[in-house]
N, C-alpha and C positions, 0 to 999 in steps of 0.2 A: 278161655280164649282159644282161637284157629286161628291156621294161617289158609289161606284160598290158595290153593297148588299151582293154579290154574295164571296167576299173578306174582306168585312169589318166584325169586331168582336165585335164592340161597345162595346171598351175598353174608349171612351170619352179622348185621351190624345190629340183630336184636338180640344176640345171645347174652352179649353181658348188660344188659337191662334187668332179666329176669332175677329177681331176690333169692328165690329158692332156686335158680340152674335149670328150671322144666325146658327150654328152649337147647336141645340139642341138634349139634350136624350129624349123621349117622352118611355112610357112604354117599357125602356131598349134598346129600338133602337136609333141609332141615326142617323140623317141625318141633312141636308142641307136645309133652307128653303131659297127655291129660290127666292120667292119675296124678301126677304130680305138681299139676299148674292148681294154684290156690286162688286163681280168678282176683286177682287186687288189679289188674289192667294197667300196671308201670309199662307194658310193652309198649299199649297203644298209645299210650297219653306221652310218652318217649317220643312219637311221630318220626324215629328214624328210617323205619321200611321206606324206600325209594319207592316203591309199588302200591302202597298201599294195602298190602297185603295180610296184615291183624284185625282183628274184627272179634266183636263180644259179640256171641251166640246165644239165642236167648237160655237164661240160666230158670231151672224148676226147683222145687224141694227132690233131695234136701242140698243137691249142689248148690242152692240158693247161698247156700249157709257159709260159703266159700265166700262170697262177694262181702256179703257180711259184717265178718272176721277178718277180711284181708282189704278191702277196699276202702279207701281213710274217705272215699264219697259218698259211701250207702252209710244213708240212716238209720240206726236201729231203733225201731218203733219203740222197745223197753224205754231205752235213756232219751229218744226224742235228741241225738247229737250223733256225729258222723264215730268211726275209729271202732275200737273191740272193747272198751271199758266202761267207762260211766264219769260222774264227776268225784267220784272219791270223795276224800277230804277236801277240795278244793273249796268248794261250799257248805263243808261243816257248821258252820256257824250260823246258815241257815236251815240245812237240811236236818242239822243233828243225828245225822248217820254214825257217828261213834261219838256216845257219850262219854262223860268220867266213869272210870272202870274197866272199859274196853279197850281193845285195841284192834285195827284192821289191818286185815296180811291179804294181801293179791298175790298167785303165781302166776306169773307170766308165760305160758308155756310157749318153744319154739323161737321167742324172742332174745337175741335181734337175728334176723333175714335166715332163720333156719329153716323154719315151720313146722306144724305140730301136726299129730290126727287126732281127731277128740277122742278115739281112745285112751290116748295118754289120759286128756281133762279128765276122764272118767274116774283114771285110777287116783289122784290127787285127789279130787270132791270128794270120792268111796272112802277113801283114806283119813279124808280130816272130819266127813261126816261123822262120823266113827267116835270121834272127840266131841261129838256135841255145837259144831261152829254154826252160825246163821248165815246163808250165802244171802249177797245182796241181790234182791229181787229186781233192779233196774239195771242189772248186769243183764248182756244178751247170752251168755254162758248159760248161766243160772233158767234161763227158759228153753233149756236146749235138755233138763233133767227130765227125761219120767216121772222122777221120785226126789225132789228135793231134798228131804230127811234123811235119803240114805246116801243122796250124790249120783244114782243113778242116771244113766243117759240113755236118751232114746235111741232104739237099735239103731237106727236107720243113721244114724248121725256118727258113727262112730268112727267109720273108716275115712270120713272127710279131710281132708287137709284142707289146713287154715295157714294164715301167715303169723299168725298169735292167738292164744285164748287165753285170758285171763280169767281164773276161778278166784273170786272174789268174795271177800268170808269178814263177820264180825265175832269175836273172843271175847270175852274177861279175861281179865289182866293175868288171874289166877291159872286158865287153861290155855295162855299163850303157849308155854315153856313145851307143853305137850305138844301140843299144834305144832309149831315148828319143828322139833325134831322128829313129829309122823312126819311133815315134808321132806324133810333132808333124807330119810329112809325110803321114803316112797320113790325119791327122784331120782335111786341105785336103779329102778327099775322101770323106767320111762328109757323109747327112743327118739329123745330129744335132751337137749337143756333147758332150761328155766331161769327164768333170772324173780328175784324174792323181793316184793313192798312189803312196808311195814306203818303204820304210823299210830299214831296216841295222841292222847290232845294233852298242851303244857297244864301242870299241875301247880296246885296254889306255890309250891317252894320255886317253880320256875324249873322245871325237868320234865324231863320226856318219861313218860312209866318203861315204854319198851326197850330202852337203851340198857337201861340192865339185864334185862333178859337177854338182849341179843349179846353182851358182853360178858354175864354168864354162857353162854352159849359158845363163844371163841369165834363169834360168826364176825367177817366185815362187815362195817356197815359205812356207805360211802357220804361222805360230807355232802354230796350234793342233790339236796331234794328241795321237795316244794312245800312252802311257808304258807299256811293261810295266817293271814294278819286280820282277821273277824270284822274287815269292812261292808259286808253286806246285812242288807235288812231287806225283811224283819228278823231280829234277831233269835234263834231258835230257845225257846225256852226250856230246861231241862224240867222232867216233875220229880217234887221232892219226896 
């Protein structure tokens, strides 16, 4: 995002709009710091500037990657759906993205209204790659590696600021316990926070697999997530 100098009156009623703070006054001026604005467009679509004076510039690679990651409007061509994620489990029971046995963990990085640079994403992916995990291929994260296998990220992409990246990954139930605590260690060394998904699909006794691990683990885990109740069709078939 810019502001037009030429129009703006650095009346500051865009500053607290901005999620990540890029919109600063500096000796009565105010502008836009571009290394820091993550291009999601909360200023413009705000429509508080009296002047009219915010405007989206045209964005190229790999700033594109900004709009992205941060802008809940752009589409990402991978999931074919607006936001930084994908559908998870939401449609398991069509897609069959985590079978019995698995379990799926998203880190969220940067999230809520911090922001991340996908260097951070690089060092989580490198880190759990490392354990053997499957990133999910319809994540836009995951298209953003060089090197899938290893978690590797394309140079070019790394110093980007986003307003979240979620690295998005399928386990065996077995390589959970690992997985998670390479994360909790990897996240001593990130300049950001993270916030941690988790889910498993209910087992014949009526439990969740990953609850024990993450209670082995001493980790919280919050009452409130999202239930697929397996109403859509056609129904994903597992092979035996």
């Amino acid at each position: 995002m810019r502001i037009n100098k030429d129009l703006c009156v650095n009346c500051g009623l865009c500053m607290n709009r901005c999620p990540v703070s890029a919109i600063k006054k500096t000796d009565k001026v105010v502008d836009i710091d571009f290394d820091e604005c993550v291009e999601c467009g909360v200023c413009l679509r705000a429509n508080v500037c009296p002047k009219k004076a915010i405007y989206q510039q045209p964005l190229e690679y790999p700033r594109s990657v900004r709009s992205l990651m941060s802008d809940v409007l752009t589409i990402a061509p991978e999931s074919g759906i607006s936001g930084r994620g994908t559908e998870e489990m939401k449609t398991n029971e069509v897609t069959g993205r985590f079978p019995d046995g698995t379990i799926g963990i998203a880190v969220e990085l940067g999230r809520p209204c911090y922001g991340a640079r996908l260097y951070d994403a690089e060092k989580v992916a490198m880190a759990v790659a490392a354990e053997g995990v499957e990133f999910e291929e319809c994540n836009p994260v995951t298209t953003m590696m060089s090197d899938p296998k290893t978690g590797k990220f394309k140079e070019e992409l790394l110093n980007e600021k986003v307003l979240s990246a979620i690295v998005e990954m399928t386990v065996p139930c077995e390589k959970a316990e690992t997985v998670l605590r390479t994360i909790y260690k990897t996240a001593e060394t990130l300049d950001c926070f993270l916030s941690l998904d988790i889910c498993s699909k209910v087992d014949k006794e009526g439990n969740l697999p990953h609850m024990e691990i993450v209670k082995k683990l001493g980790v919280w885990c919050s009452l409130n997530g999202k239930t697929n109740v397996g109403l859509g069709r056609p129904l994903y078939q597992e092979k035996k």
